[in-house]
PDB file with one MODEL, atoms N, CA, C and O in Angstrom:
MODEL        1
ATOM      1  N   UNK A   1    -149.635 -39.681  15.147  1.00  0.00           N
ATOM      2  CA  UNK A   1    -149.765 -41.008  15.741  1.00  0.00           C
ATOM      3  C   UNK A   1    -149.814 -40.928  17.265  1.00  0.00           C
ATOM      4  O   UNK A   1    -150.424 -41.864  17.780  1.00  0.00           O
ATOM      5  N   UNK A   2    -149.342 -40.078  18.047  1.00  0.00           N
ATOM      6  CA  UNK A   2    -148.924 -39.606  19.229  1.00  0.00           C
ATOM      7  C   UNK A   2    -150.082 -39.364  19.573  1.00  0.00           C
ATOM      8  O   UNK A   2    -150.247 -39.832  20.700  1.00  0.00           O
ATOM      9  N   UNK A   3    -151.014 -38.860  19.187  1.00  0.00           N
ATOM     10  CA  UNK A   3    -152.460 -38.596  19.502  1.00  0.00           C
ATOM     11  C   UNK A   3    -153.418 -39.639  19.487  1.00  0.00           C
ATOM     12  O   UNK A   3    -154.164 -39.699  20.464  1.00  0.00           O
ATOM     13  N   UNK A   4    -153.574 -40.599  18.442  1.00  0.00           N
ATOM     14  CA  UNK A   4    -153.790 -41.739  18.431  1.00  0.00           C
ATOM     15  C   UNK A   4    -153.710 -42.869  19.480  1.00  0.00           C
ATOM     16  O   UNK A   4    -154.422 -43.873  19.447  1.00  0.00           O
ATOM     17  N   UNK A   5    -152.954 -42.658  20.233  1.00  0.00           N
ATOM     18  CA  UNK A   5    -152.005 -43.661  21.295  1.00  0.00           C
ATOM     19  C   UNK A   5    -152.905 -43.041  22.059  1.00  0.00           C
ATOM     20  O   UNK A   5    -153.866 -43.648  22.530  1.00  0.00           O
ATOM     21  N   UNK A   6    -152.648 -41.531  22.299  1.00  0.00           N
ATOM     22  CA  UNK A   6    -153.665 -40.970  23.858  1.00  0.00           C
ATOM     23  C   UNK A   6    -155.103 -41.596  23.540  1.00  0.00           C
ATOM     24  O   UNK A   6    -155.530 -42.445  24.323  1.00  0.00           O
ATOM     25  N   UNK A   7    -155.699 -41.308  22.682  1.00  0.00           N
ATOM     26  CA  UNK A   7    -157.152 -41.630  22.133  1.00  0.00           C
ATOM     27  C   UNK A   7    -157.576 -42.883  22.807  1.00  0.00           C
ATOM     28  O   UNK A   7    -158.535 -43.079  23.554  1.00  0.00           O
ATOM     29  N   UNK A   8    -156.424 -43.889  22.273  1.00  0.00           N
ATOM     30  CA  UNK A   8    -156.589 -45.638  22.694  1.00  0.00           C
ATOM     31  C   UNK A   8    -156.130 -45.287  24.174  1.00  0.00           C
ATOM     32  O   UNK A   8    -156.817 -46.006  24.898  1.00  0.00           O
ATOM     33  N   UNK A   9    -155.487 -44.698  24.768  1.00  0.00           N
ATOM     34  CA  UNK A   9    -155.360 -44.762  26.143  1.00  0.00           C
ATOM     35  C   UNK A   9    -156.607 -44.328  27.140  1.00  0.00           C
ATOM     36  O   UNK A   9    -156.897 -44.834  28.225  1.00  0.00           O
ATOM     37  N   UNK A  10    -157.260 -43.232  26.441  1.00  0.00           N
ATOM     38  CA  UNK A  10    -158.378 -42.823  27.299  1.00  0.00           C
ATOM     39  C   UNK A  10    -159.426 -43.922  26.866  1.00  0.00           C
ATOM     40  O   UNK A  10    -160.237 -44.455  27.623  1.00  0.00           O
ATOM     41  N   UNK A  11    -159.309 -44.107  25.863  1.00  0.00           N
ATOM     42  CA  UNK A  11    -161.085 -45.331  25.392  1.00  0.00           C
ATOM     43  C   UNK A  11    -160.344 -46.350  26.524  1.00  0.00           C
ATOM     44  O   UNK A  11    -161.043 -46.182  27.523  1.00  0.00           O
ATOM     45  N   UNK A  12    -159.506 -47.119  26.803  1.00  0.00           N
ATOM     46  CA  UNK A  12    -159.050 -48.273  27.261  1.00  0.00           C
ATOM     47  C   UNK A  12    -159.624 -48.245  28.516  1.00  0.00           C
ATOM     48  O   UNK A  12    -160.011 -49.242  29.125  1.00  0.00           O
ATOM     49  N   UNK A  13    -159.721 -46.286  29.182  1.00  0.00           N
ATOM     50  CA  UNK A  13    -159.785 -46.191  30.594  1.00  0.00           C
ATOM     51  C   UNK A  13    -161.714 -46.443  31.088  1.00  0.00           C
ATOM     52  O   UNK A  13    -162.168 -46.826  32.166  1.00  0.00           O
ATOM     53  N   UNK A  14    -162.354 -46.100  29.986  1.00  0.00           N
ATOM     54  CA  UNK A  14    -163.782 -46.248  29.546  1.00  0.00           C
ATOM     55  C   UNK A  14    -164.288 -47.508  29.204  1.00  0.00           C
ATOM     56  O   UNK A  14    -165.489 -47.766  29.280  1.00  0.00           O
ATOM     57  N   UNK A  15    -163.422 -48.322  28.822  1.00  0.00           N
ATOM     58  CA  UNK A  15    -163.979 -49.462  28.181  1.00  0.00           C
ATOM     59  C   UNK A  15    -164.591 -50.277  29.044  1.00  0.00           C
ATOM     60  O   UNK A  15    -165.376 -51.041  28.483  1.00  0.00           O
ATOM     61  N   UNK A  16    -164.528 -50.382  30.081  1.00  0.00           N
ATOM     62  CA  UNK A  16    -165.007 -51.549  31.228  1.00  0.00           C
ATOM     63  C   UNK A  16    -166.298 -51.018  31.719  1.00  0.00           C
ATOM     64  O   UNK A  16    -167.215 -51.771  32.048  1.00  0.00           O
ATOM     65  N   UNK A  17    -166.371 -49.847  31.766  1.00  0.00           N
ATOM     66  CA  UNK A  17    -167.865 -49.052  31.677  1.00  0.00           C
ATOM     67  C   UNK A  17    -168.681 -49.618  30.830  1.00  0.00           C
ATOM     68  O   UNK A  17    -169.868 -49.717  31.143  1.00  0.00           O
ATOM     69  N   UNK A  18    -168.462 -49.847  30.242  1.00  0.00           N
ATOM     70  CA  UNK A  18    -169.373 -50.111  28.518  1.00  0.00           C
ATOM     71  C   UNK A  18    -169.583 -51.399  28.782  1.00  0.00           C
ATOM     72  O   UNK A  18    -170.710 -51.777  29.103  1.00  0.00           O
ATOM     73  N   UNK A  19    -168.513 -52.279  28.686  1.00  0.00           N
ATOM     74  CA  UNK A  19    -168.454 -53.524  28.497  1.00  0.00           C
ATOM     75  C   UNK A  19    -169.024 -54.434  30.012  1.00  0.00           C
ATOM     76  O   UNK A  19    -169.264 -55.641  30.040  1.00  0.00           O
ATOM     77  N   UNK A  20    -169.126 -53.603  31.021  1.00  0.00           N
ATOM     78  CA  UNK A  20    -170.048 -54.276  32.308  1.00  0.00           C
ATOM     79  C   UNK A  20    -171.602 -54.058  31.641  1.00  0.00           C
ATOM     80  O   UNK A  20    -172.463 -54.656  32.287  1.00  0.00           O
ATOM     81  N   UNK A  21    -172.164 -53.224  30.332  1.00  0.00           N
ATOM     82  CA  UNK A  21    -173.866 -53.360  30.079  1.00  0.00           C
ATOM     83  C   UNK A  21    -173.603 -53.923  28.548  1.00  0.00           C
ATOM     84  O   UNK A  21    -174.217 -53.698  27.505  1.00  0.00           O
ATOM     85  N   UNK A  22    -172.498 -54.708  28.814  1.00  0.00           N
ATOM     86  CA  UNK A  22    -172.971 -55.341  27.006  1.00  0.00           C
ATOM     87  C   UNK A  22    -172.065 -54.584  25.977  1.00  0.00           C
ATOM     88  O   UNK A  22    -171.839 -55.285  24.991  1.00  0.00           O
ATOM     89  N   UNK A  23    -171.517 -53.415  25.937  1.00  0.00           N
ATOM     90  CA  UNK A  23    -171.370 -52.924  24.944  1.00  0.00           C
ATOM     91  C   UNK A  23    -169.529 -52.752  24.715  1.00  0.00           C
ATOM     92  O   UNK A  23    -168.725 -53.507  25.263  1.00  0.00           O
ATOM     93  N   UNK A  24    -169.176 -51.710  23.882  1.00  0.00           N
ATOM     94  CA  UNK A  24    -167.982 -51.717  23.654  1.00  0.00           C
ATOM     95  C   UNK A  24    -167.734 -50.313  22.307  1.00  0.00           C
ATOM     96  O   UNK A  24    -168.488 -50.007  21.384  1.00  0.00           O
ATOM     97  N   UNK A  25    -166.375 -49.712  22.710  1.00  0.00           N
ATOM     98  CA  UNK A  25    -166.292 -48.593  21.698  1.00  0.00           C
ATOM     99  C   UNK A  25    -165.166 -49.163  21.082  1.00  0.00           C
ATOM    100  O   UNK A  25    -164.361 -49.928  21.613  1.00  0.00           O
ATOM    101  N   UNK A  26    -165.157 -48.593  19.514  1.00  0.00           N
ATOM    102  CA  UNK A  26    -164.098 -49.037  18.751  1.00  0.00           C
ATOM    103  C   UNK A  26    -163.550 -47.243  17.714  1.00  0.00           C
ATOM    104  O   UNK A  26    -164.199 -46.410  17.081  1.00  0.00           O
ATOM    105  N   UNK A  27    -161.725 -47.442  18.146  1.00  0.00           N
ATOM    106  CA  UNK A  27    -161.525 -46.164  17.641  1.00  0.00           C
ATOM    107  C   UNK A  27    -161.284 -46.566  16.266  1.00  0.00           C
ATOM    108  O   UNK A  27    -160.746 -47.578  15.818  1.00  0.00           O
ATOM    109  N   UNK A  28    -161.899 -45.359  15.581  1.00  0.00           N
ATOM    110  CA  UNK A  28    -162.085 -45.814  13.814  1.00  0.00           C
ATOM    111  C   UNK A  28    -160.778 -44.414  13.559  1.00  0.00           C
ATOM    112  O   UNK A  28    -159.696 -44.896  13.223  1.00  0.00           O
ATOM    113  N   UNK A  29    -160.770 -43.305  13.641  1.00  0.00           N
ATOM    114  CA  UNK A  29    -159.955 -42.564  12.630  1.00  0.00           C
ATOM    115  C   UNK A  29    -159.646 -41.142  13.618  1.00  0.00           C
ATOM    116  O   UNK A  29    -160.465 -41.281  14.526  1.00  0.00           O
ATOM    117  N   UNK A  30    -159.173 -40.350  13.785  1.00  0.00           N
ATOM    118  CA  UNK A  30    -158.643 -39.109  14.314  1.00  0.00           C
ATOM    119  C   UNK A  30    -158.391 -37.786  13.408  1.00  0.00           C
ATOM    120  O   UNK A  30    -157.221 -37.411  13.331  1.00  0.00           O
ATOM    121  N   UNK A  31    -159.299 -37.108  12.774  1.00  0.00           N
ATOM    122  CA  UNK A  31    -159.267 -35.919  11.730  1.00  0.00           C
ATOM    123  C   UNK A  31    -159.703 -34.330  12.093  1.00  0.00           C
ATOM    124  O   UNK A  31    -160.875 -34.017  12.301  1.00  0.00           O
ATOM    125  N   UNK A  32    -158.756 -33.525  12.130  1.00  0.00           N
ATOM    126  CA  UNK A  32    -159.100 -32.241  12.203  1.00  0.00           C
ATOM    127  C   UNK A  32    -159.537 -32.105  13.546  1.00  0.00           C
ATOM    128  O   UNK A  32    -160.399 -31.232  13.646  1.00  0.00           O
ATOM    129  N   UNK A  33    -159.204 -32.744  14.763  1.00  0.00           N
ATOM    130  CA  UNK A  33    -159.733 -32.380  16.166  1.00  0.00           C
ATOM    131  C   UNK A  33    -161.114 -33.343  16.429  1.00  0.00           C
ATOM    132  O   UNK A  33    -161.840 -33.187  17.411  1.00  0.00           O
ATOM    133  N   UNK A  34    -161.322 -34.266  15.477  1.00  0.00           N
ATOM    134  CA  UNK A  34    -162.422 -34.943  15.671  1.00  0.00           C
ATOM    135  C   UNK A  34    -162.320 -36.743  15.675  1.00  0.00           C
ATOM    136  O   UNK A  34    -161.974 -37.412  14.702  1.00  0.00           O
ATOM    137  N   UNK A  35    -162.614 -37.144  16.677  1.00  0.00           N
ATOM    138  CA  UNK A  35    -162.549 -38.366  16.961  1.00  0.00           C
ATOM    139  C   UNK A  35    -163.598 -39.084  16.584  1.00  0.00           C
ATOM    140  O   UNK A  35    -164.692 -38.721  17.016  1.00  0.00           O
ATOM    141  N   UNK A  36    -163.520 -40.466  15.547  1.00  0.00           N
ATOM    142  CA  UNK A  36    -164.413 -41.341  15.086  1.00  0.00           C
ATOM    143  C   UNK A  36    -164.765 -42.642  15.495  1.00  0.00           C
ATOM    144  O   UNK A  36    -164.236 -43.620  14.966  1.00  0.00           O
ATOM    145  N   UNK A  37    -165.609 -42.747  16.389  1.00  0.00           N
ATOM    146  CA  UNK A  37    -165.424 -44.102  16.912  1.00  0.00           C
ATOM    147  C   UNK A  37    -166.838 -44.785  16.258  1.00  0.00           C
ATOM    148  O   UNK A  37    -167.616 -44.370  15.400  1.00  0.00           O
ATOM    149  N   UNK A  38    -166.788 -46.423  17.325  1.00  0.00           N
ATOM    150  CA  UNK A  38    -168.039 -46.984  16.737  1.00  0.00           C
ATOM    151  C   UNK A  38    -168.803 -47.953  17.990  1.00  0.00           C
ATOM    152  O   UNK A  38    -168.701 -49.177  18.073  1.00  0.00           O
ATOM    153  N   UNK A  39    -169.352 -47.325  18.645  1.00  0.00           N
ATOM    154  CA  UNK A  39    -170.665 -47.738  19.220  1.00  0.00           C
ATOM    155  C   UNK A  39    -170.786 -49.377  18.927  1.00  0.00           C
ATOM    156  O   UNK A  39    -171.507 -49.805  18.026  1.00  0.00           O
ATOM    157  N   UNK A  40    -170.075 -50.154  19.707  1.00  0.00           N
ATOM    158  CA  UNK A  40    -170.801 -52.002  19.311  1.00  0.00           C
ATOM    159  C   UNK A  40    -171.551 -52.702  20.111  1.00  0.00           C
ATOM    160  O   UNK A  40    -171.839 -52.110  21.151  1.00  0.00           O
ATOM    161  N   UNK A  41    -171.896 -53.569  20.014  1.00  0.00           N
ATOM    162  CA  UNK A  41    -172.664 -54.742  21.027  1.00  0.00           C
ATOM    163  C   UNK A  41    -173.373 -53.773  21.385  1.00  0.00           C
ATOM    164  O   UNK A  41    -173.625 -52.771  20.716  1.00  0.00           O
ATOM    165  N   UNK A  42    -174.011 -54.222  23.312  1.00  0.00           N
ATOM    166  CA  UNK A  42    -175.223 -53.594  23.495  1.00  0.00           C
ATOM    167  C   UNK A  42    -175.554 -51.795  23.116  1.00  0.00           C
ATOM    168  O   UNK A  42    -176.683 -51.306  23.101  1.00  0.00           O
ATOM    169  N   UNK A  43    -174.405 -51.120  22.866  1.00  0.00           N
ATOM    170  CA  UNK A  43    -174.562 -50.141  22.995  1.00  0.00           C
ATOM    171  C   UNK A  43    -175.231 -49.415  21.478  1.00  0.00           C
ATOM    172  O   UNK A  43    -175.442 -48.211  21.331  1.00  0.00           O
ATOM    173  N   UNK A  44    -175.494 -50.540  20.403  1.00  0.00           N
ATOM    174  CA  UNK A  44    -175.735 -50.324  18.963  1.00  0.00           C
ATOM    175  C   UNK A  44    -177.343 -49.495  18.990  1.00  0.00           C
ATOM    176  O   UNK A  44    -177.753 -48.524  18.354  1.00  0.00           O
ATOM    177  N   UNK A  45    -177.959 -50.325  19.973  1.00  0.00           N
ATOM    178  CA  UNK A  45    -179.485 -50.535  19.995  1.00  0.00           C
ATOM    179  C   UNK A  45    -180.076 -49.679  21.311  1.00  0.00           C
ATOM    180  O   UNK A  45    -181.277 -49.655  21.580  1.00  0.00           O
ATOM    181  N   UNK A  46    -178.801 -48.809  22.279  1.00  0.00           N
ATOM    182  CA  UNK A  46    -179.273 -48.590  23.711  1.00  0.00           C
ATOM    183  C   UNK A  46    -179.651 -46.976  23.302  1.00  0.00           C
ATOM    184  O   UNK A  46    -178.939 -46.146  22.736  1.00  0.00           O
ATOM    185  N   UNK A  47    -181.347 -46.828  23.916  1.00  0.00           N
ATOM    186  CA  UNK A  47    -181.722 -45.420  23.709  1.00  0.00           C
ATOM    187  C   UNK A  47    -180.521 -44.149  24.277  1.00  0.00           C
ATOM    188  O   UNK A  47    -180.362 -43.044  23.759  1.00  0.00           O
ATOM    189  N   UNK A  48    -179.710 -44.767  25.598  1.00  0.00           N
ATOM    190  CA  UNK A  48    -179.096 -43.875  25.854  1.00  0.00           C
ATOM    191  C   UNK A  48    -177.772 -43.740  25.239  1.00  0.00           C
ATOM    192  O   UNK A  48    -177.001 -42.942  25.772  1.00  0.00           O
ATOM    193  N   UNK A  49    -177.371 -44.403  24.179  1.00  0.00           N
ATOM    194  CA  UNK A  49    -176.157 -44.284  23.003  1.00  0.00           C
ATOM    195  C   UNK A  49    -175.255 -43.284  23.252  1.00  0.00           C
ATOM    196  O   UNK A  49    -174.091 -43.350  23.649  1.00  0.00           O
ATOM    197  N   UNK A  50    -176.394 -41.743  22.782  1.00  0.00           N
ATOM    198  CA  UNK A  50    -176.051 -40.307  22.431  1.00  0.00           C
ATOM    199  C   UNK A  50    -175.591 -39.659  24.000  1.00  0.00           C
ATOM    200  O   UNK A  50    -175.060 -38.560  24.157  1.00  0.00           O
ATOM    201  N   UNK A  51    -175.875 -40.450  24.886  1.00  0.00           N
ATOM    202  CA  UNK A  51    -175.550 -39.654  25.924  1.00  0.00           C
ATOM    203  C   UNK A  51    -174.504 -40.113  26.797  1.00  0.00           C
ATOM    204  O   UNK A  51    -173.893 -39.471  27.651  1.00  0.00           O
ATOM    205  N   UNK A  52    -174.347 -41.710  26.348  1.00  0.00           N
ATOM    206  CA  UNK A  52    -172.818 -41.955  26.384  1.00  0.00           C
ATOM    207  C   UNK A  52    -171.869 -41.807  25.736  1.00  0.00           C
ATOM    208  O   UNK A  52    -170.774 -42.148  26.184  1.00  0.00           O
ATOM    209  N   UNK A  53    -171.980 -41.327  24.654  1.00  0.00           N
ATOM    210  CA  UNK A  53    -171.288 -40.643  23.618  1.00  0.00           C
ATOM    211  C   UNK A  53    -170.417 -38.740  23.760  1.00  0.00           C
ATOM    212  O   UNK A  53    -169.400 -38.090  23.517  1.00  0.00           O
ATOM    213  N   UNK A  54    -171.924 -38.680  24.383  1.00  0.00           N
ATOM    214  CA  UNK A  54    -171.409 -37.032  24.601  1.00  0.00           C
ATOM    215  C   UNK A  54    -170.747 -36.789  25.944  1.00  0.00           C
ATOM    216  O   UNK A  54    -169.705 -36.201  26.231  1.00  0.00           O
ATOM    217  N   UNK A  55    -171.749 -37.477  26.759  1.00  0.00           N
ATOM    218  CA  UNK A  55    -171.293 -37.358  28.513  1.00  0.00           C
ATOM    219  C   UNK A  55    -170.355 -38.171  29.133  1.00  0.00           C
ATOM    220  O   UNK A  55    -169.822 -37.961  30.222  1.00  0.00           O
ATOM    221  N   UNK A  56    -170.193 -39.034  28.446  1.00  0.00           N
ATOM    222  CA  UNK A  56    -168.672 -40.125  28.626  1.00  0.00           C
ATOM    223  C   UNK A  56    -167.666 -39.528  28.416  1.00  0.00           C
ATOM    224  O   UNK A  56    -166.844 -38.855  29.039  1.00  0.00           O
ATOM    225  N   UNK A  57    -168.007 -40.175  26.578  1.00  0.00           N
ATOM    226  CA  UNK A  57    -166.620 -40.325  26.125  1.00  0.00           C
ATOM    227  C   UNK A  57    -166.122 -39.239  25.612  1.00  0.00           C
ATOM    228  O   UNK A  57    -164.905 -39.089  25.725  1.00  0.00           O
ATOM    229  N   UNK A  58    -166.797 -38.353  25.021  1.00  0.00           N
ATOM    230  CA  UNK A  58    -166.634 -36.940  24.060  1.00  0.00           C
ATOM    231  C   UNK A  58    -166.060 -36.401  25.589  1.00  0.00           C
ATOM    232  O   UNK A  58    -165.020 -35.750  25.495  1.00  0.00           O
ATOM    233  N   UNK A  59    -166.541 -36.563  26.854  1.00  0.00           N
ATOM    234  CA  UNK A  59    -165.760 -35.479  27.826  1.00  0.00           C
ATOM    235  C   UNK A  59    -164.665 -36.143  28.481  1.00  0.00           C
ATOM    236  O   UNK A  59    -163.808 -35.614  29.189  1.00  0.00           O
ATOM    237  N   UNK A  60    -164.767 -37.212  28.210  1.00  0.00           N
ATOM    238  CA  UNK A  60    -162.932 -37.925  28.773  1.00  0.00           C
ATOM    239  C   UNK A  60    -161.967 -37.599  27.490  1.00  0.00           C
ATOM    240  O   UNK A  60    -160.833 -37.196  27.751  1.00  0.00           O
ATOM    241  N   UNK A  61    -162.170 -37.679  26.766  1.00  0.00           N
ATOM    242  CA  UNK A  61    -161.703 -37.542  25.526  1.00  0.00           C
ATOM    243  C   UNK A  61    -161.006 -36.105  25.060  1.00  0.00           C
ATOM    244  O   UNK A  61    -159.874 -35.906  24.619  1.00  0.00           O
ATOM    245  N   UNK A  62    -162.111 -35.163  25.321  1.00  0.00           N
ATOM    246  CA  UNK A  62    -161.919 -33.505  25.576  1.00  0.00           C
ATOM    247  C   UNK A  62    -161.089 -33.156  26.462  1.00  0.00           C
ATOM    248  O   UNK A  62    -160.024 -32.777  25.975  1.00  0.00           O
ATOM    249  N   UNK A  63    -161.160 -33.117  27.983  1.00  0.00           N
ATOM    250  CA  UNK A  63    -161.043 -33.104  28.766  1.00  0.00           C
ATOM    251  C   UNK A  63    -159.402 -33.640  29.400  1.00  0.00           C
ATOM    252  O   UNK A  63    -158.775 -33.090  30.306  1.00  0.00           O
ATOM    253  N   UNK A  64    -158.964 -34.929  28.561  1.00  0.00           N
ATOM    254  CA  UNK A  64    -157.384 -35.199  28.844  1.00  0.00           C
ATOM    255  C   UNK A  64    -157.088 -34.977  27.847  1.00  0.00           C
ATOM    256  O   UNK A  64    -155.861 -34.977  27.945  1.00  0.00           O
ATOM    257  N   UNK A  65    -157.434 -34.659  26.361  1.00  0.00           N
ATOM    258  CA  UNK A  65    -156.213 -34.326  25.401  1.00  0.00           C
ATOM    259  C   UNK A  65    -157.154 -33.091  24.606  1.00  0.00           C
ATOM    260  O   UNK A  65    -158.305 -33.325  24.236  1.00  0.00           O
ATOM    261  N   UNK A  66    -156.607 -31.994  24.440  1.00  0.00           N
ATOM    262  CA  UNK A  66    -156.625 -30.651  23.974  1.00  0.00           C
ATOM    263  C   UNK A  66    -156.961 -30.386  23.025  1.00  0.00           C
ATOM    264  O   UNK A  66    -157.591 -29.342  22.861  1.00  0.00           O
ATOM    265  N   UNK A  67    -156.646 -31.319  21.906  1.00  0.00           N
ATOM    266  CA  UNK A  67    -156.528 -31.033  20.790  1.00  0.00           C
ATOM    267  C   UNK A  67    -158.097 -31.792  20.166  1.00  0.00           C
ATOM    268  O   UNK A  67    -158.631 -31.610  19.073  1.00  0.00           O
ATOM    269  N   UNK A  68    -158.408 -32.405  20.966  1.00  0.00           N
ATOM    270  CA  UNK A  68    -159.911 -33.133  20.401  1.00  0.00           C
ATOM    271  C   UNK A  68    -161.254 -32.346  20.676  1.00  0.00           C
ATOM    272  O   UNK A  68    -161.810 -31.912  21.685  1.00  0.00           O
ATOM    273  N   UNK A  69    -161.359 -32.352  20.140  1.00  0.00           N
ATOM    274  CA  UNK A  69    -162.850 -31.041  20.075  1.00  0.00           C
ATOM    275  C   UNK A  69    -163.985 -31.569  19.784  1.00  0.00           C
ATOM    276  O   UNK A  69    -164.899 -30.755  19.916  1.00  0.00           O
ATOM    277  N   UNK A  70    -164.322 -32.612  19.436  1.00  0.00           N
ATOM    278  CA  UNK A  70    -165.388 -33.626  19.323  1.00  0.00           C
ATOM    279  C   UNK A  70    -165.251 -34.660  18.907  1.00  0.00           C
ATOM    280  O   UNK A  70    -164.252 -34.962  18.254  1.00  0.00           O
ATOM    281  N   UNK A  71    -166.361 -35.610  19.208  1.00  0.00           N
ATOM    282  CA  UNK A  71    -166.243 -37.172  18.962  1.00  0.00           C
ATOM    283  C   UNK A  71    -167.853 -37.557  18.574  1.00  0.00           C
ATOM    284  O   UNK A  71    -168.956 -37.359  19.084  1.00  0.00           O
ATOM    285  N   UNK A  72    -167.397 -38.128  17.543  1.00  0.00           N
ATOM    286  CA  UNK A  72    -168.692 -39.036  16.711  1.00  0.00           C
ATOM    287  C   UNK A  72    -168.525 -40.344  16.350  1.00  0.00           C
ATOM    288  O   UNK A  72    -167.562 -41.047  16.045  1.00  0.00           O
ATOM    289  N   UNK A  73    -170.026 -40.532  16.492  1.00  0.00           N
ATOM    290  CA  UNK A  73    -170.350 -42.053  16.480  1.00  0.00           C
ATOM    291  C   UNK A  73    -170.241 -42.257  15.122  1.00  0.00           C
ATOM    292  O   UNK A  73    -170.479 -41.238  14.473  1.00  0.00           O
ATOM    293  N   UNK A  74    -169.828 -43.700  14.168  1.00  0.00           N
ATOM    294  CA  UNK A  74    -169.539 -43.954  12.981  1.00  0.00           C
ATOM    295  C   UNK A  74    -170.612 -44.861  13.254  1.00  0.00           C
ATOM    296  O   UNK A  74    -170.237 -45.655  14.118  1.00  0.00           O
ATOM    297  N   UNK A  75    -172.045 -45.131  12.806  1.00  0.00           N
ATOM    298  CA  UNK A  75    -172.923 -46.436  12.492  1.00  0.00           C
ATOM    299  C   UNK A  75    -172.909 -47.279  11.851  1.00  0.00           C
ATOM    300  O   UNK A  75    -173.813 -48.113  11.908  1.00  0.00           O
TER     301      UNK A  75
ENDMDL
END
């Protein structure tokens, strides 16, 4: 659960990014080092999705907690 909490702490720090072009991330589940989120509003339909996904959040995500080793989009 302790990990969970960091997860929602780093998306929280991202979220205003997103949400100044429309969009918004939602944390779905935390398994085996892999974070499940979900891509909403503008960001459902935005060609650059995958690269806020990887170059965002997958490296804020990586980057303050250790134990997360990747992050995927749930559609």
């Amino acid at each position: 659960m302790e990990i969970e909490n960091k997860i929602n702490q780093v998306l929280d720090k991202i979220r205003p990014y997103l949400q100044n072009d429309g969009g918004n991330v939602e944390f779905q589940k935390y398994e085996n080092g892999v974070v499940y989120v979900k891509l909403t509003g503008a960001c459902t339909s935005c060609p650059l999705a995958d690269h806020t996904l990887e170059s965002g959040i997958e490296t804020a995500l990586v980057s303050e907690i250790p134990e997360v080793i990747k992050v995927v989009n749930i559609e």
